[in-house]
C-alpha positions in Angstrom: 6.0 -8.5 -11.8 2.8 -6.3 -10.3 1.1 -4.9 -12.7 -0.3 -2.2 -10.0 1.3 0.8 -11.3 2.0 2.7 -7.8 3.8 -1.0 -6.8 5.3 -0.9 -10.0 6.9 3.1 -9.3 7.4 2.2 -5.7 5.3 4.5 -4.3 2.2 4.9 -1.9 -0.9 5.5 -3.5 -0.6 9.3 -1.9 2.5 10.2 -3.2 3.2 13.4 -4.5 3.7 14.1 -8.0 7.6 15.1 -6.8 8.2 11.5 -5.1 6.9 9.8 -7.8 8.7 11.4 -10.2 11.6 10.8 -8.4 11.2 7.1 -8.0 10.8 6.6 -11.7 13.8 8.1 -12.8 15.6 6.3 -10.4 14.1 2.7 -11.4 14.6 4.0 -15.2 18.1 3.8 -14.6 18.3 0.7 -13.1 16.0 -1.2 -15.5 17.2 0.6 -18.8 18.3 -1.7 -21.5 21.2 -0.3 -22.3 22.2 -1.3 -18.4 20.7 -4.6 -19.1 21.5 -5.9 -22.9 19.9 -8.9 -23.6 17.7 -9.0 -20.0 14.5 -9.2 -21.7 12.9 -9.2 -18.2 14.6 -5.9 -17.5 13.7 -4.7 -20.9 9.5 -5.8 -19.8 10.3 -3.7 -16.5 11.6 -0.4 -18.4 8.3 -0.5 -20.0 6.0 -1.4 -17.3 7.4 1.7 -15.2 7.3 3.8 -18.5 3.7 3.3 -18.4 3.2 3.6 -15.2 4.7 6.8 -15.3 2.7 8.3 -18.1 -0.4 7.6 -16.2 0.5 8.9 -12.5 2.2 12.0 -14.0 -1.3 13.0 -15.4 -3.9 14.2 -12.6 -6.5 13.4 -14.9 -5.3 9.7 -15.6 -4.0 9.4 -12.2 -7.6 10.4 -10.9 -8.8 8.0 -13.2 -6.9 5.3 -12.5 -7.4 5.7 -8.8 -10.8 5.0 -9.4 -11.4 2.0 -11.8 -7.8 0.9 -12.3 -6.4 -0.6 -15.7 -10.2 -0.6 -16.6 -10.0 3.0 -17.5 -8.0 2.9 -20.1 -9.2 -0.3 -21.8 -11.4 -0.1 -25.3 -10.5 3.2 -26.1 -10.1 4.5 -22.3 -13.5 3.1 -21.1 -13.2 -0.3 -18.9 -16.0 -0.6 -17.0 -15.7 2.9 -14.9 -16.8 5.0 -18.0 -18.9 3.5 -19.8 -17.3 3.2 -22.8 -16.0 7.0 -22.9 -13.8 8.9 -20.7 -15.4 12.2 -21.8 -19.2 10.7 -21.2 -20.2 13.9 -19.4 -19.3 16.2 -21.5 -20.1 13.9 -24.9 -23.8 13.3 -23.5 -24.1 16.9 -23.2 -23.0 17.8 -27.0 -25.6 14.8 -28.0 -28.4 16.1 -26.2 -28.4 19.3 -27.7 -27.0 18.9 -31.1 -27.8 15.2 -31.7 -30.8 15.4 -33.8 -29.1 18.0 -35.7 -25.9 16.8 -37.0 -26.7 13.1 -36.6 -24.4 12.5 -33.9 -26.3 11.1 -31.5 -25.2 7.6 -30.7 -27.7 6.5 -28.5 -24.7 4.8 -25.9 -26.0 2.0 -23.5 -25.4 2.1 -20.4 -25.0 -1.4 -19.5 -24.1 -3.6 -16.9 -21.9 -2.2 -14.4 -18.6 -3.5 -13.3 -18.4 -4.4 -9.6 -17.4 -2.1 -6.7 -13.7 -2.4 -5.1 -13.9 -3.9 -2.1 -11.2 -3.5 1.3 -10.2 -5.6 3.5 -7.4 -4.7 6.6 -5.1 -7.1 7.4 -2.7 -7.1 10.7 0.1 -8.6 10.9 3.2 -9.4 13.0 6.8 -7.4 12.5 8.5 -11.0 12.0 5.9 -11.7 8.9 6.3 -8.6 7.4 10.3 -9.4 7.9 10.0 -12.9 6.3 6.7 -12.8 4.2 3.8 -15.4 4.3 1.3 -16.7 2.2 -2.4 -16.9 4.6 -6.0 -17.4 4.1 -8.6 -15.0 5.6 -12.4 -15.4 4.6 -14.7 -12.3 3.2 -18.1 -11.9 2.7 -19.0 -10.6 -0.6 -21.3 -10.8 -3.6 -20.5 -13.4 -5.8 -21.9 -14.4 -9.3 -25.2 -16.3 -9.2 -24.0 -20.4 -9.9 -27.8 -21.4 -11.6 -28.1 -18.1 -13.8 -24.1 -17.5 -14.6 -24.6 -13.6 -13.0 -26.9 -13.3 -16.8 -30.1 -12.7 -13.5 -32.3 -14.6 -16.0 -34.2 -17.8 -15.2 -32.0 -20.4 -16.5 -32.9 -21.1 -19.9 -34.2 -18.0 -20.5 -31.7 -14.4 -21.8 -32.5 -11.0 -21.3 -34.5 -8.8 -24.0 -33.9 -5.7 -25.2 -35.9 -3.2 -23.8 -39.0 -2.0 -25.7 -39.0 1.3 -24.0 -35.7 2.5 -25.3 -35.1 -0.2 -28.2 -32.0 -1.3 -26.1 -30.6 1.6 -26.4 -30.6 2.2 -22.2 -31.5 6.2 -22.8 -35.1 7.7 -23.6 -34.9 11.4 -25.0 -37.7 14.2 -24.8 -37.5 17.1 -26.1 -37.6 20.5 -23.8 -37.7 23.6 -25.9 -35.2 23.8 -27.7 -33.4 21.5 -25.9 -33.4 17.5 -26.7 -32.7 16.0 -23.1 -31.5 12.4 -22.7 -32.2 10.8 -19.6 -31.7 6.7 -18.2 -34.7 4.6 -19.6 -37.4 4.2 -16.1 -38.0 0.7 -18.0 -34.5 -0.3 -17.8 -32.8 1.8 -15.5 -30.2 2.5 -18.3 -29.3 -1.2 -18.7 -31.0 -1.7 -22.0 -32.3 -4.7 -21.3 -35.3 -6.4 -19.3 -35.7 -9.7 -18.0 -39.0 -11.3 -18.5 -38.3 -14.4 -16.0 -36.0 -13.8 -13.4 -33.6 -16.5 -11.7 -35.3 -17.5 -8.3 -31.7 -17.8 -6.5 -30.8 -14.3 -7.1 -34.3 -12.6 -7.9 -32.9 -11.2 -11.2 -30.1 -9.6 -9.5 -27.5 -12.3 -11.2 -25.5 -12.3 -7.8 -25.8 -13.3 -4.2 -23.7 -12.8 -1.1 -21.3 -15.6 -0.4 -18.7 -15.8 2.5 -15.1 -16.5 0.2 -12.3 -18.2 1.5 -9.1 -16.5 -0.3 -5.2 -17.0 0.4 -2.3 -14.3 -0.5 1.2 -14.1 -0.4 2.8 -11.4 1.4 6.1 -10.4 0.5 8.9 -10.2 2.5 9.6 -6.3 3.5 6.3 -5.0 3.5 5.2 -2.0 5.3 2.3 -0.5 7.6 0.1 1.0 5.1 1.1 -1.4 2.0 -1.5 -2.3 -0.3 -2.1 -5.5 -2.3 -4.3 -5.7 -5.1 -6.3 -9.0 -5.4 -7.9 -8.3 -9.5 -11.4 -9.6 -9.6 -12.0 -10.7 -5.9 -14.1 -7.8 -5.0 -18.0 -7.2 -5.9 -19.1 -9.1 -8.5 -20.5 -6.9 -11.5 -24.0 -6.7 -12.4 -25.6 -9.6 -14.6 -22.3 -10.9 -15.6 -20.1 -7.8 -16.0 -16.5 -7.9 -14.6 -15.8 -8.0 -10.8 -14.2 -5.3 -8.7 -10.7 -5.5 -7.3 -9.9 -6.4 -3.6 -7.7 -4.0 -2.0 -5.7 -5.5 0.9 -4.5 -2.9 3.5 -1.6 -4.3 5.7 -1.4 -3.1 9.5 2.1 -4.3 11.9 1.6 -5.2 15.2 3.4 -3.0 17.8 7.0 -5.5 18.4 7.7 -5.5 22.0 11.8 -5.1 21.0 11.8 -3.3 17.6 10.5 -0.7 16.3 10.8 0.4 12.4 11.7 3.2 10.1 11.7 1.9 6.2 14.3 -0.4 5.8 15.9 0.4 9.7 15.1 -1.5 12.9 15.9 0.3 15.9 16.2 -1.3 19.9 17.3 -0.2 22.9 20.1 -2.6 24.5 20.8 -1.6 28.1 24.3 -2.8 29.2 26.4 -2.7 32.8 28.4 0.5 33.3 31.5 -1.9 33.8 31.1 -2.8 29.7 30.3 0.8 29.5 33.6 1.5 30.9 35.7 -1.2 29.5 34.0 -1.9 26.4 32.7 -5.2 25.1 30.3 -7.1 23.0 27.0 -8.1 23.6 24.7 -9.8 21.2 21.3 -9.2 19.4 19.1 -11.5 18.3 17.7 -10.3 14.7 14.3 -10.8 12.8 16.8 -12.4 10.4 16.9 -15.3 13.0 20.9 -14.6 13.6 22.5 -13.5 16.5 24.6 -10.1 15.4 27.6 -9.5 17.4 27.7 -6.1 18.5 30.9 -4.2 19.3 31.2 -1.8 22.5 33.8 0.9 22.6 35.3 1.5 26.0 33.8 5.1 27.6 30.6 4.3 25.4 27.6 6.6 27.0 23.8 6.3 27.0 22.1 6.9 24.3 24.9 6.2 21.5 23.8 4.5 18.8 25.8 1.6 16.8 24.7 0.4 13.5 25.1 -3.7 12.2 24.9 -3.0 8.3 22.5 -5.5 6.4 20.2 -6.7 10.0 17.4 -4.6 9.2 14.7 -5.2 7.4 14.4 -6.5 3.4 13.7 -4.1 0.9 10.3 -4.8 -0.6 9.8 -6.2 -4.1 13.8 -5.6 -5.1 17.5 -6.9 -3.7 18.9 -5.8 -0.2 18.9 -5.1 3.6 18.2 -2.5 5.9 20.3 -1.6 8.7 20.0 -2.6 12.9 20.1 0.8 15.2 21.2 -0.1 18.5 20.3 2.8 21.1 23.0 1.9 24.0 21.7 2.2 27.8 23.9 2.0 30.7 22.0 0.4 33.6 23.6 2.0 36.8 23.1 -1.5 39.0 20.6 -1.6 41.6 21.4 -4.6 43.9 25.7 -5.1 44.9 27.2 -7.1 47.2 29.3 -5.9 50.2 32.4 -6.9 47.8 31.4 -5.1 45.0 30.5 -1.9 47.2 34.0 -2.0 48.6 35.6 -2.7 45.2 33.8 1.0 44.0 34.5 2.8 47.1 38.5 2.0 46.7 37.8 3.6 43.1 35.9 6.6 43.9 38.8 7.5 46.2 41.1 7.1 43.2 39.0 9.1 40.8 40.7 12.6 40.2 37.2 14.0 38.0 39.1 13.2 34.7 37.5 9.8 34.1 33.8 11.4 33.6 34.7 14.7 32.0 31.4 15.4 30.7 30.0 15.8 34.6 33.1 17.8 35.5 32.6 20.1 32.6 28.9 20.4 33.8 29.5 21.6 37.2 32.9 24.1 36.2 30.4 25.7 33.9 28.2 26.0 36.9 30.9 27.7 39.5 31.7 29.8 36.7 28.1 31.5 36.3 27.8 31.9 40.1 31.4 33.4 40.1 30.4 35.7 37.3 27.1 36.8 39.4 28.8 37.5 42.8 31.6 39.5 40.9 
């Protein structure tokens, strides 16, 4: 089960607040436990959604979580995106100005930060997306420093606490009336200093590394659907966590199908005799199985027929999509001296009945002129 909470609702990452309101009632039906007794993997689902719910419904958690995923809401709604707080604006501004007054200052660190989220687009064939696939594909990003751990301190050496700000990653001076707390200059907030730094990453604690990654694509995956590797992007500063890697899925233009959701459309062009008489002609699906596909007799261009359960999957749950067949009657373009005397001896039986969509045309027509010359 994702634990990606716009994967977990269902929903793109810009849906409305609307859609994704709808899509959690509707999967809070389905997964409820009182539709499921005893499904204790239902029961895990209820709940996931539930929380995923709370957050998106929120703009303020949903802005939040856009930004620094689970992280946010971790250790009392800090992770690594807010330092600890998820007021820190606001709470920096009360401690500046009253701090020294009530006590309240609390003289927060700043600390390592976690690593940046990283993308990387993906394209794909209509037949993968169909069937699903599990690939490699190789990134370049910054990576932990192997001799140092990401700690950016000569090995067998640590960090220090900052002598400028006592560890504390924030120097205050006082401005009037005002007590202003600003980053540390020493430590650029972090708190810490290192005397002797690692000679592979120059203190940094991470390098740049080209990263050979695999990961499964599930069957019925759209243009536009996003998969979530945790911890594969940027690697935090002197050992803090890593980023997330954000994989953006692209399909390749199909030269037969083209796709709506769960539909695939074509366009099948048959003979005007089938057209006529009726028939069947046969598709070859993404499903690798050749659907039978009925003609009525009279049938005209640009009918469509639909073969229930040919389309495509229905990502992350149970079902098919449908197959939309667009009909085309080809009007034939090379006959034999047979086959032209074989439709000669039928025009001169046709009596304007058999097409009564072009007869219709053309009364319509003599009618208006009639109407004019009256």
């Amino acid at each position: 089960m994702s634990d990606d909470y716009y994967e977990l609702l269902e929903v793109e990452r810009t849906a409305d607040d609307g859609k994704i309101k709808s899509s959690y009632r509707k999967l809070a039906m389905r997964w409820h436990p009182d539709k499921n007794p005893g499904d204790a993997d239902a029961e895990a689902k209820f709940k996931a959604i539930g929380e995923a719910y709370d957050v998106l419904k929120d703009p303020q958690k949903r802005a939040a979580y856009d930004q620094y995923g689970k992280a946010a809401f971790e250790n009392g709604g800090g992770g690594g995106g807010f330092g600890g707080d998820p007021f820190g604006g606001f709470s920096d501004i009360f401690d500046s100005i009253f701090g020294d007054f009530t006590g309240g200052g609390r003289g927060r660190q700043r600390g390592p930060q976690r690593g940046a989220d990283l993308r990387f687009d993906m394209e794909i064939s209509l037949e993968e997306a169909f069937h699903g696939k599990e690939t490699e594909f190789a990134i370049d990003v910054s990576v932990a420093c192997d001799p140092c751990g990401g700690s950016g301190a000569k090995p067998g050496t640590a960090a220090k606490a900052c002598g400028t700000c006592n560890g504390h990653g924030k120097v205050r001076s006082q401005q009037g009336f005002f007590m202003v707390e600003r980053p540390c200059p020493t430590c650029r907030g972090a708190g810490q200093v290192i005397a002797e730094p690692c000679t592979a990453c120059r203190g940094g604690g991470r390098i740049d590394k080209r990263k050979t990654l695999s990961v499964k694509i599930p069957p019925g995956v759209d243009d536009g659907t996003r998969i979530r590797m945790s911890g594969e992007g940027e690697a935090g500063e002197r050992g803090a966590p890593a980023g997330d890697l954000y994989i953006f899925l692209h399909l390749k233009r199909h030269s037969v199908f083209q796709r709506d959701g769960t539909t695939l459309f074509c366009r099948a062009p048959i003979s005007f005799t089938t057209a006529a008489l009726g028939g069947c002609i046969t598709v070859p699906g993404l499903d690798r199985v050749d659907h039978e596909i009925k003609i009525p007799a009279g049938i005209q261009s640009g009918k469509q027929l639909r073969q229930r359960g040919a389309g495509m999957p229905v990502l992350n749950g149970r079902g098919m999509g449908d197959l939309v067949v667009e009909i085309a009657v080809e009007t034939p373009t090379k006959l034999s001296a047979r086959q032209k005397e074989l439709l000669e001896q039928f025009r001169e039986t046709e009596t304007g009945d058999e097409c009564p969509q072009s007869r219709g045309f053309f009364d319509k027509l003599k009618d208006m002129w009639d109407d004019l010359t009256d």
